[in-house]
Wavefront OBJ file of the C-alpha trace (Angstrom):
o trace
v -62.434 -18.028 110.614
v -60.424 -21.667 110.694
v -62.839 -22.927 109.345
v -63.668 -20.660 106.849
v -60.076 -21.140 106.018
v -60.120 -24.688 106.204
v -63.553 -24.863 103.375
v -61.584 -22.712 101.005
v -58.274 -24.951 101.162
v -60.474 -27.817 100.502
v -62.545 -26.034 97.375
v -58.940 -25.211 96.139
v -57.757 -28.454 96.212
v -60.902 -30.142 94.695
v -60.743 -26.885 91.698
v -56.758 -28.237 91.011
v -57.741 -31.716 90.687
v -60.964 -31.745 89.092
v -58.765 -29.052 86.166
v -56.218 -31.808 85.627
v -58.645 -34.608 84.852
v -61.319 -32.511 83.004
v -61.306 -33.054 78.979
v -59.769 -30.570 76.556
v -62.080 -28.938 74.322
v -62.686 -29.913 70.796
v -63.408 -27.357 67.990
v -63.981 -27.916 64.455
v -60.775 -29.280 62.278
v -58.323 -29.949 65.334
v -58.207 -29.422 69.050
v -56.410 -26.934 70.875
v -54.595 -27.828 73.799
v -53.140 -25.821 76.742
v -49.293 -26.355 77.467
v -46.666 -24.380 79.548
v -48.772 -20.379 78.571
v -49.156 -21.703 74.895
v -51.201 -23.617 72.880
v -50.965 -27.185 70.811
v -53.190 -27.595 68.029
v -53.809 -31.557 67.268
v -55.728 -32.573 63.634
v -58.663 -34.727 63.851
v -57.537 -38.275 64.373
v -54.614 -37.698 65.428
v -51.968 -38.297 68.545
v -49.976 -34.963 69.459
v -46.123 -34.923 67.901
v -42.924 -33.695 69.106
v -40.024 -34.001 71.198
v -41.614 -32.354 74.273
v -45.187 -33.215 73.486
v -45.245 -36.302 71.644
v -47.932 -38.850 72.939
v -49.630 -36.420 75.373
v -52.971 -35.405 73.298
v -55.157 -37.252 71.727
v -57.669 -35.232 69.162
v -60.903 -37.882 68.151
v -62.051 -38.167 64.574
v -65.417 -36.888 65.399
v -65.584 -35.741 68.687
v -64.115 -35.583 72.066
v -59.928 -34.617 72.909
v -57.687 -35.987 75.668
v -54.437 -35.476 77.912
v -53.487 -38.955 77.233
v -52.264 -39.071 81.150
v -55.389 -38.337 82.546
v -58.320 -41.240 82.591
v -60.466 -41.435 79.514
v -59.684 -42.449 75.771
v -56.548 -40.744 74.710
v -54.215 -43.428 74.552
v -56.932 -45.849 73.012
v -57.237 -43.669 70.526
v -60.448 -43.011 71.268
v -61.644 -46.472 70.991
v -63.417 -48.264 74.033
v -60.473 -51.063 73.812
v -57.078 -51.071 73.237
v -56.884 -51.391 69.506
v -54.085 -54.470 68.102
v -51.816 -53.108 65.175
v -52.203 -49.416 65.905
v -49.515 -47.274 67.924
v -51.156 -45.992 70.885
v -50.996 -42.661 71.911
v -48.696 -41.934 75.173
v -45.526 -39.954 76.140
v -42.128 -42.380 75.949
v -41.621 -44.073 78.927
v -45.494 -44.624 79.248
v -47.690 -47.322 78.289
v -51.589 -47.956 77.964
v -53.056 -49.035 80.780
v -57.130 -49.801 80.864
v -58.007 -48.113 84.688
v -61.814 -48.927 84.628
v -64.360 -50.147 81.753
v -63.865 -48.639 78.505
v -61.542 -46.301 80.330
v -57.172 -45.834 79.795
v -54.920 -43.344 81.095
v -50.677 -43.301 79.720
v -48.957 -44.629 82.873
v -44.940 -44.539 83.953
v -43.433 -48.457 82.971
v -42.556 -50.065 86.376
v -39.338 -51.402 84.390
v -35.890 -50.007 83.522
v -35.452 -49.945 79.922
v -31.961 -49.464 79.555
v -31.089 -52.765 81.644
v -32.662 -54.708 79.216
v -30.715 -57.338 76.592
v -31.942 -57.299 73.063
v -34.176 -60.512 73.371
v -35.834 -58.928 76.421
v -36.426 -55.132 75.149
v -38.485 -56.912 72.381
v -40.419 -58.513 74.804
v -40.866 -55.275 76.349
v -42.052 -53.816 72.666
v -45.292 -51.914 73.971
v -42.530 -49.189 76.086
v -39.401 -49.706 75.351
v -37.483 -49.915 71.848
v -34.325 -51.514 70.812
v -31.742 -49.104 68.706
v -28.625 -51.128 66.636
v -27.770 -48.658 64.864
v -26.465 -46.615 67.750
v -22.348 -46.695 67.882
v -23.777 -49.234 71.271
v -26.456 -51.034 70.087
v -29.319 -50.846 73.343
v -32.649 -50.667 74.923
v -34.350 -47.305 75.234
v -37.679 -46.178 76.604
v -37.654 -43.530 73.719
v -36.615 -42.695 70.760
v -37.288 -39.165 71.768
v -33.341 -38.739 72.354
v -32.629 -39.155 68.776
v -32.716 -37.097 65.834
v -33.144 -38.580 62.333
v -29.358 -38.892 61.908
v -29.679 -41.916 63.576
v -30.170 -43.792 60.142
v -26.865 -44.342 58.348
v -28.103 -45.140 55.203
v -29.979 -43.417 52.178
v -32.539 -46.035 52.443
v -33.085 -46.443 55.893
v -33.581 -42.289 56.264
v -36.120 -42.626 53.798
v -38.206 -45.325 55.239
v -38.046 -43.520 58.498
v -39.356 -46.672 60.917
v -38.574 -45.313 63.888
v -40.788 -41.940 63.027
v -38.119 -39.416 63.891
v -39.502 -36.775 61.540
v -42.315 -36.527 64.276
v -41.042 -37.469 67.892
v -37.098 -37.441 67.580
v -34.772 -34.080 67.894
v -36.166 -31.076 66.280
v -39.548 -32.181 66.276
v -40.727 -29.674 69.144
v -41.688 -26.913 66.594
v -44.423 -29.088 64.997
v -48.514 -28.761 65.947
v -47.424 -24.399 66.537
v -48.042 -20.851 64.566
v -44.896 -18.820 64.167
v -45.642 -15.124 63.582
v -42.534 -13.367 61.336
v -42.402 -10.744 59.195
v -45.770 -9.500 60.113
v -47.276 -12.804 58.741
v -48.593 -16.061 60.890
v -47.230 -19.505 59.368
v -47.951 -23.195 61.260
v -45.534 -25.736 61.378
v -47.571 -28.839 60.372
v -46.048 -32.766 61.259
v -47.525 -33.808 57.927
v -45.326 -31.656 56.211
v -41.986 -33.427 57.897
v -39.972 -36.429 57.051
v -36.561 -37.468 57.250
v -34.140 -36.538 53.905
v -30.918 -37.938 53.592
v -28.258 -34.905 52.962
v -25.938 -35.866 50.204
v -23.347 -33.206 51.151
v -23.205 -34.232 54.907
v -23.864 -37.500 54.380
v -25.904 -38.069 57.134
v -29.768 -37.914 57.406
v -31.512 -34.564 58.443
v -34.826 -33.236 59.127
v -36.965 -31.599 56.666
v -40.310 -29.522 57.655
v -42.479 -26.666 56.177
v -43.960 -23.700 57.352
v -47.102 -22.550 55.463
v -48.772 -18.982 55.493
v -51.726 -19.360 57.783
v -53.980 -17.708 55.756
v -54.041 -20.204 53.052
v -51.831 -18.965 50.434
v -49.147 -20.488 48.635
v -46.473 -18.409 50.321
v -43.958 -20.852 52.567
v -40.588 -21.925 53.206
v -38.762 -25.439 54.614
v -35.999 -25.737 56.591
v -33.508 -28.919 56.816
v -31.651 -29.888 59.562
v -28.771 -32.295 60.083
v -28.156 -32.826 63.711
v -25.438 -34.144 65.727
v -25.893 -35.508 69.157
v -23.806 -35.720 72.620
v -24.099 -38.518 74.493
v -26.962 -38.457 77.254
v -25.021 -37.559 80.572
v -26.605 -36.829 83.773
v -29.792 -36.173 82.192
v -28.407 -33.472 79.758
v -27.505 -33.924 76.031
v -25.769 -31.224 73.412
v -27.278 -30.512 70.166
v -25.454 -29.167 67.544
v -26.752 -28.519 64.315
v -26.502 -27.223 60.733
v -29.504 -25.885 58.556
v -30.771 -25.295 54.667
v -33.503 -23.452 53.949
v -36.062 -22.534 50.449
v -38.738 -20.772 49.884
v -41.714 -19.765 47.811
v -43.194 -16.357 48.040
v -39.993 -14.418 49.029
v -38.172 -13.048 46.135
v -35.618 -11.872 48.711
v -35.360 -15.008 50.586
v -36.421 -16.392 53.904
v -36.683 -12.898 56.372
v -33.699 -13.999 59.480
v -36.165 -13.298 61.514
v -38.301 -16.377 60.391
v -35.514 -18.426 59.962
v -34.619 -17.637 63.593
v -38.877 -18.596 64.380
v -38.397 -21.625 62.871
v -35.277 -22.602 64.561
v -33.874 -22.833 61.128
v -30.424 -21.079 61.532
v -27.936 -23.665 62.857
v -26.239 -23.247 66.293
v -25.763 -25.172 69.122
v -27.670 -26.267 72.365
v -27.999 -28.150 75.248
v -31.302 -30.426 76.094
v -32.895 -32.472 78.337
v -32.191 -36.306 77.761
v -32.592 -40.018 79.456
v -35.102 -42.547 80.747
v -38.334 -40.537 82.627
v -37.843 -42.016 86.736
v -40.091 -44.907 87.350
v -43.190 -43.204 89.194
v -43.706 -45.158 92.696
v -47.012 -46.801 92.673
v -50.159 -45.511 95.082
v -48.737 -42.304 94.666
v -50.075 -39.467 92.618
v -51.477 -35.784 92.457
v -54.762 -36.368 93.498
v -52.693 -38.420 96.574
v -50.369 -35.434 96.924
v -53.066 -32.817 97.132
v -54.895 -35.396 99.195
v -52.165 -35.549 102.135
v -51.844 -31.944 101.567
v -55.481 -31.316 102.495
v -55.466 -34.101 105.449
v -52.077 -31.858 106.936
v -54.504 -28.915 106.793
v -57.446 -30.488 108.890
v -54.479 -32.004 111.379
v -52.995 -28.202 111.520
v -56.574 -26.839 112.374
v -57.666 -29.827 114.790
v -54.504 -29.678 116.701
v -54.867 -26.010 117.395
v -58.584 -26.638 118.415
v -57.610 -29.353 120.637
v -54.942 -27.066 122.235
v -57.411 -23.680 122.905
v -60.189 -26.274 124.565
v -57.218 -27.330 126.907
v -56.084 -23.586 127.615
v -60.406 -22.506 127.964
v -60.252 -25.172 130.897
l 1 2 3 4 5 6 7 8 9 10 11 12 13 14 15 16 17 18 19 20 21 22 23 24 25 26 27 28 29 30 31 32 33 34 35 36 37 38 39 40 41 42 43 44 45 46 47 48 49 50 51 52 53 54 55 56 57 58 59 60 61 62 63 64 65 66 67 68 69 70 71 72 73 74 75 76 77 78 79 80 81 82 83 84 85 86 87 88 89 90 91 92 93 94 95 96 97 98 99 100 101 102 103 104 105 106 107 108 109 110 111 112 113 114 115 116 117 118 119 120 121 122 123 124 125 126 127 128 129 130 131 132 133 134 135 136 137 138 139 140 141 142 143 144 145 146 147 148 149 150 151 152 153 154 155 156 157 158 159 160 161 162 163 164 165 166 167 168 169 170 171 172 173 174 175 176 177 178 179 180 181 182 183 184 185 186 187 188 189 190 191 192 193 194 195 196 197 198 199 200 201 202 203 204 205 206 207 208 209 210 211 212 213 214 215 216 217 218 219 220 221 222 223 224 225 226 227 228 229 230 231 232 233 234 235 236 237 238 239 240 241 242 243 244 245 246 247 248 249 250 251 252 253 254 255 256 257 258 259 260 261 262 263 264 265 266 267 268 269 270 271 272 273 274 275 276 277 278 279 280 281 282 283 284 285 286 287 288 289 290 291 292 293 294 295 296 297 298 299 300 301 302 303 304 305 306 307 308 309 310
């Protein structure tokens, strides 16, 4: 019976491991991805987007999709090299690290952003990026903490360099179908960019949801967002929001404004630098030592009924 016992922890162990290496799926004109009981559709070519899951899929041109933190090509792009002059494809905090031939995996950065001067956070360019236009100029290991208000200019909202339309605040809702008003729309990143409100003055985010089914029915949604500082790991969000249509001669439905987190309100989020992960140590380690406590549990008590048999 022990060691009946003992066979299935082991076939449990090997089942959790081998799931959170194995590659995604790929299916014609994107990949679907798994995430928290939903799903993440990534276009061909293309590096997942978004606050939460920004740099975490990778969806190939032809074929073949990745969790960028598990070994294979994700964060290469697909590629069997690093490629020079291309953005690579990992969560912030993470960089691209080749584990065997031909063969990458998004790993934590062994090195504090935030302690870093200007001079050295460029040095540092591949994980950690250098923000002066923040009220104090610093390093950061993402711009995933900022929303597209962080550019103070017309010009500088427009040009978008830091690519807040797609990673920064608010960009959580992108790569997902909403379903409202009896109808299913999807929130696309291509469809996003950062608009500088002339009202507000400040620089807001701008994205469109499209009727699923191909018609010309939609309706956008700007947002101008305004940021607490990053305390103890937390942040408040407030926020104010426009919104047009095409296709309702009654306007947006509330309850697709509500979808589409287009109705402005207030909030509280997760913020900061990820913790530097300790080296030699990971799940396959975890569920390792996990396993070896089992076989010491079941060895022990072995060793301790051939004592009490004699």
């Amino acid at each position: 019976m022990r060691y009946g016992l003992l066979i299935l922890l082991g076939l449990f162990l090997f089942s959790i491991v081998s799931a959170t290496e194995a590659e995604t799926s790929f299916t014609v004109g994107g990949c679907p991805f798994p995430y928290e009981g939903s799903t993440i559709s990534v276009p061909k070519g293309t590096c997942s987007v978004g606050e939460i899951t920004g740099g975490m899929f990778y969806c190939a041109e032809e074929e073949g999709s990745w969790v960028t933190t598990s070994q294979g090509k994700g964060c290469s792009r697909g590629q069997n090299s690093i490629p020079s002059g291309v953005p690579l494809c990992c969560p912030p905090g993470y960089w691209c690290n080749e584990t065997a031939l031909a063969t990458f995996q998004c790993q934590r950065s062994t090195e504090l952003c935030s302690s870093k001067s200007e001079v050295n956070c460029e040095e540092l360019s591949t994980t950690c990026v250098w923000l002066d236009e923040l009220e104090t100029p610093s390093c950061v290991a993402s711009v995933a903490d900022q929303s597209c208000a962080y550019y103070q200019s017309n010009e500088t909202c427009f040009a978008d360099e830091l690519n807040l339309a797609r990673v920064g605040v608010g960009s959580n809702i992108f790569g997902n179908f909403i379903e409202c008003n009896n109808q299913a729309f999807s929130v696309l990143a291509e469809n996003s960019s950062c608009e500088w409100d002339s009202v507000a003055q400040k620089c807001g985010i701008d994205y469109v949801a499209v009727k699923a089914d191909g018609s010309d029915i939609s309706f956008s949604c700007s947002n101008v967002y305004t940021l607490g500082l990053c305390e103890d790991g937390k942040q408040a969000v407030e926020w104010t929001s426009k919104n047009s249509s095409l296709g309702f001669p009654d306007g947006v439905p509330e309850e697709c404004l509500r979808a589409l987190n287009c109705v402005g309100g207030e909030t509280e989020r997760f913020c900061g630098e990820p913790p530097i992960k300790l080296s030699g140590f990971s799940l396959f380690a975890l569920l390792a030592s996990l396993s070896i406590i089992g076989i010491s549990y079941f060895v022990k008590e072995k060793q301790t009924l051939n004592k009490r048999e004699y």
